[in-house]
C-alpha positions as CSV (number, residue, x, y, z in Angstrom):
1,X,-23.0,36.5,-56.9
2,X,-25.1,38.5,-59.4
3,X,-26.3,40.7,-56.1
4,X,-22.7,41.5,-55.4
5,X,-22.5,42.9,-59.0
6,X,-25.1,44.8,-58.8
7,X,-23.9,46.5,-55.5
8,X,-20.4,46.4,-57.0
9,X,-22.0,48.5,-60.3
10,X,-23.5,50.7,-58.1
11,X,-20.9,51.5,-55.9
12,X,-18.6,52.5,-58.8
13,X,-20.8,54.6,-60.6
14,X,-22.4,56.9,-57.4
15,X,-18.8,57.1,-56.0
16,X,-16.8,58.7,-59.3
17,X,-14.7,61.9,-58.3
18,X,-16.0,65.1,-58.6
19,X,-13.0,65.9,-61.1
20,X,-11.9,63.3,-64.0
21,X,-9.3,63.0,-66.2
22,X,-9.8,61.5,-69.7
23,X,-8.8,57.5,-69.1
24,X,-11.2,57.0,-66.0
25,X,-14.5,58.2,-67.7
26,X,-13.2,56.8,-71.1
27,X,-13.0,53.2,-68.9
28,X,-16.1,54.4,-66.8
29,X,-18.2,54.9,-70.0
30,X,-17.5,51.7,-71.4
31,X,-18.4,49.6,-68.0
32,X,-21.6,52.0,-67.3
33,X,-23.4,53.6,-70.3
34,X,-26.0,55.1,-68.5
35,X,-23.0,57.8,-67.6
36,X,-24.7,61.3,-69.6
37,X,-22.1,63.3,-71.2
38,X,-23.2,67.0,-71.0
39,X,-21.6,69.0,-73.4
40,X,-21.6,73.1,-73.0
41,X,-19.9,74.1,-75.7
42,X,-21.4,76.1,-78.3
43,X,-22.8,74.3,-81.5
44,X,-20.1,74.6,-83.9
45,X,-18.0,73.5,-81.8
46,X,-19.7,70.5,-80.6
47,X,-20.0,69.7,-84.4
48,X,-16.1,70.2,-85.0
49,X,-15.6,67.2,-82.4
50,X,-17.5,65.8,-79.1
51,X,-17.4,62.2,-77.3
52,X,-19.2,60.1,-79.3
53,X,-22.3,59.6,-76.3
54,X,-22.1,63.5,-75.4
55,X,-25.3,65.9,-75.5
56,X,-25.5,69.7,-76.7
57,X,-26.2,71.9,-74.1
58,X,-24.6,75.4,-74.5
59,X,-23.7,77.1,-71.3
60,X,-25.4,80.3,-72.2
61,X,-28.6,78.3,-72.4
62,X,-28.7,75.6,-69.3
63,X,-30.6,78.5,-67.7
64,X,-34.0,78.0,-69.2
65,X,-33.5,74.3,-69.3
66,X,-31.9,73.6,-66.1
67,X,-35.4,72.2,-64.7
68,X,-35.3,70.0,-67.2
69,X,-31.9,68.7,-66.8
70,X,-32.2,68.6,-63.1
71,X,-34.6,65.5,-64.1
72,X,-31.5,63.7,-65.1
73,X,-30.5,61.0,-61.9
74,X,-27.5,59.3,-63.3
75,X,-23.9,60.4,-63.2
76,X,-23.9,64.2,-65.6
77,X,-19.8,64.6,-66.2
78,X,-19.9,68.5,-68.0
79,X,-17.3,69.1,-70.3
80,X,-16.0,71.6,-72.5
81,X,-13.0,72.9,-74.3
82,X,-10.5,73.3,-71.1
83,X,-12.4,72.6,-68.2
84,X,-13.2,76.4,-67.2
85,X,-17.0,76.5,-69.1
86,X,-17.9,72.9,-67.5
87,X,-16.9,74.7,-64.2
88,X,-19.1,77.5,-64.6
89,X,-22.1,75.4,-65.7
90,X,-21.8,72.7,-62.5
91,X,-21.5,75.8,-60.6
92,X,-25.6,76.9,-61.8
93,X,-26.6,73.4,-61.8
94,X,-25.2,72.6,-58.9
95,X,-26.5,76.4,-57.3
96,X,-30.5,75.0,-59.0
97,X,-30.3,71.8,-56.7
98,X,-28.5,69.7,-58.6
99,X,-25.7,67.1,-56.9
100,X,-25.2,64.1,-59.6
101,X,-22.5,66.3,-61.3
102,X,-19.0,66.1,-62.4
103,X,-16.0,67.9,-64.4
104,X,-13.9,66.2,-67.3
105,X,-10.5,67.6,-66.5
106,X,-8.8,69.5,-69.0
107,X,-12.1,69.0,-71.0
108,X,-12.0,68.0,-75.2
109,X,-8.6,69.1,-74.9
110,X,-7.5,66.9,-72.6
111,X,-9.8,64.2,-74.1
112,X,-8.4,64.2,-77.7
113,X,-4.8,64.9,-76.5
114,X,-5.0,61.6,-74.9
115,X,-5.8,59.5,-78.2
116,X,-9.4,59.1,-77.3
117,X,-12.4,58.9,-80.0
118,X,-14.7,61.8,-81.2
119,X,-17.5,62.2,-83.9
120,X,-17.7,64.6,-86.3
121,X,-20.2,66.6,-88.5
122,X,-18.7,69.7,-89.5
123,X,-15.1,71.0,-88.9
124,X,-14.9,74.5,-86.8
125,X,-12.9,76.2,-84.6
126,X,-13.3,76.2,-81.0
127,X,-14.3,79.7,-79.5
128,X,-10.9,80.0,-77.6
129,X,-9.2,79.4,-80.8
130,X,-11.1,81.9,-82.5
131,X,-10.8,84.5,-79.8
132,X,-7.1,84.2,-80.2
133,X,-7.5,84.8,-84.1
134,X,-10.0,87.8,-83.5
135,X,-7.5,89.1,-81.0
136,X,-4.3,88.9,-82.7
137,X,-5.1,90.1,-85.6
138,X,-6.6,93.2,-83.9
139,X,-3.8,93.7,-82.6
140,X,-1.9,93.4,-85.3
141,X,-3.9,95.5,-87.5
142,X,-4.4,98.1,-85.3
143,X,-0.4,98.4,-84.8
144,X,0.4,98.6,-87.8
145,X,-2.5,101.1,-88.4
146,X,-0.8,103.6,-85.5
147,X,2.3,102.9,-86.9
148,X,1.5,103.9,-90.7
149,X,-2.1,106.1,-90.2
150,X,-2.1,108.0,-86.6
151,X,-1.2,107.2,-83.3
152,X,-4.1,107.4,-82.4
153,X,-5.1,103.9,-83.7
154,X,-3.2,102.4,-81.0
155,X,-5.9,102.6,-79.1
156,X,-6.9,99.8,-80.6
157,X,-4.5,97.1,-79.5
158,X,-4.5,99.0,-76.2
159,X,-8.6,98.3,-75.8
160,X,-8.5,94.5,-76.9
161,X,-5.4,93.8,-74.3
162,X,-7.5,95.2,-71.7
163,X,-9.9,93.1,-72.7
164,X,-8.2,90.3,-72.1
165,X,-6.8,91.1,-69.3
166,X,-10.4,92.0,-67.9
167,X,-11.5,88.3,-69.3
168,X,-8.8,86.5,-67.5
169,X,-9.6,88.1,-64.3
170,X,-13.3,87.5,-64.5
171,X,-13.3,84.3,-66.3
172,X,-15.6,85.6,-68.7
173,X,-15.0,86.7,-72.4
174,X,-17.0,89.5,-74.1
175,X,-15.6,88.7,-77.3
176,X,-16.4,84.7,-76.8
177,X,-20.2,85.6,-75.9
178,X,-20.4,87.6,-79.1
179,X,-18.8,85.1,-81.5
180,X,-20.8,82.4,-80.4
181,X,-23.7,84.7,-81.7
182,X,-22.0,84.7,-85.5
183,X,-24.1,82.3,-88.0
184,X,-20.8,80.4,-88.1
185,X,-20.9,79.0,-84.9
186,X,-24.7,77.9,-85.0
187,X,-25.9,74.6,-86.2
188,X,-29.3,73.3,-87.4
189,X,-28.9,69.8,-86.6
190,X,-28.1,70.5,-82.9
191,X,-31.2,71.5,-81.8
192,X,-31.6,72.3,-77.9
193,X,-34.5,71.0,-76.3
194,X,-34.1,67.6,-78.5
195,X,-31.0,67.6,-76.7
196,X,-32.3,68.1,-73.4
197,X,-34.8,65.3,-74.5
198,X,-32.1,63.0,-75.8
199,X,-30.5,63.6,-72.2
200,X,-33.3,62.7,-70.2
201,X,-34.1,59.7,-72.0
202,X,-30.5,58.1,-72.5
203,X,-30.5,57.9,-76.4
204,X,-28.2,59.2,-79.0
205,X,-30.2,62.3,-80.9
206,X,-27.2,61.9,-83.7
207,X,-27.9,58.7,-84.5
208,X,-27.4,59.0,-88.3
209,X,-25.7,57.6,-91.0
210,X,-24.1,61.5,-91.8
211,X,-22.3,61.1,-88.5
212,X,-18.6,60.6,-89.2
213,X,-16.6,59.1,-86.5
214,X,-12.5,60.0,-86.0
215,X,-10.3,57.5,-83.7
């Protein structure tokens, strides 16, 4: 009987779809911790909220760590804000040699819309969120500023909703890269190659009684 478990654990855990949804890795994470969460937001935005067992890896750096990473033999389920940054990072892992990964559908989004747990050190907005803020209000400003100063301010507006237009059909956002560059959205507890560390080795690097937990 206890062989059949352990074939049974096995089994379950090598054979988990490619693409999640919140409930079945919630329920897989509680039957098989050895699960990594892999995390590729940016830092401030890990810190506003993650799943409590989830590693810091931002995408924009899983280049000079991906040896490292590729280490990792257990089950690596990527996950972001929507889903769309977890694709592009399985994509490069995946490209390096790397086969033990999958998505969280719909990503934190998904996650906390479903009632599910996160931990908490420091409240931020995500980078979508703020891209929207940065946007709008460009467009705003610069609307009224072609309305009031010159015409020629439109330009403005007309510039940042190309921009997005240009970032929808790339899947890429200039103005996401740069604000994850702003002091706001970097963190000094979150420290990369601990992380990658953390990750390798199966413990929690945020381990610590500062860490507040929201159900």
């Amino acid at each position: 009987p206890h062989r059949i478990k352990v074939n049974l654990h096995m089994e379950s855990v090598t054979t988990l779809p490619p693409v999640l949804d919140s409930t079945r890795l919630s329920n897989a994470l509680r039957t098989h911790p050895d699960i990594r969460i892999l995390d590729v937001r940016t830092h401030g935005e890990f810190e506003g909220g993650h799943i409590p067992s989830a590693y810091n890896v931002p995408l924009e750096t899983l280049g000079e760590h991906g040896p490292e990473i590729r280490e990792v033999t257990a089950p690596v389920v990527l996950v972001c804000v929507t889903g769309q940054r977890a694709q592009r990072a399985e994509a490069a892992l995946r490209t390096s040699g790397m086969e033990n990964l999958h998505v969280l559908e719909g990503g934190m989004r998904a996650w906390q819309g479903s009632g599910l747990g996160v931990r908490k050190t420091k409240h931020r907005w995500d980078i979508e969120r703020q891209v929207r803020f940065l946007a709008g209000s460009l467009v705003f400003l610069g609307t009224i500023a072609g309305w009031f100063i010159s015409p020629v301010l439109l330009v403005l507006p007309a510039l940042v909703g190309g921009g997005l237009a240009a970032a929808a059909l790339t899947n890429t956002c200039l103005m996401g890269m740069v604000l994850t560059k702003l002091p706001y959205n970097q963190s000094k507890t979150c420290d990369v190659p601990t992380m990658v560390r953390a990750l390798k080795g199966g413990f929690d690097p945020l381990s610590t009684p500062s860490v507040a937990v929201a159900e």
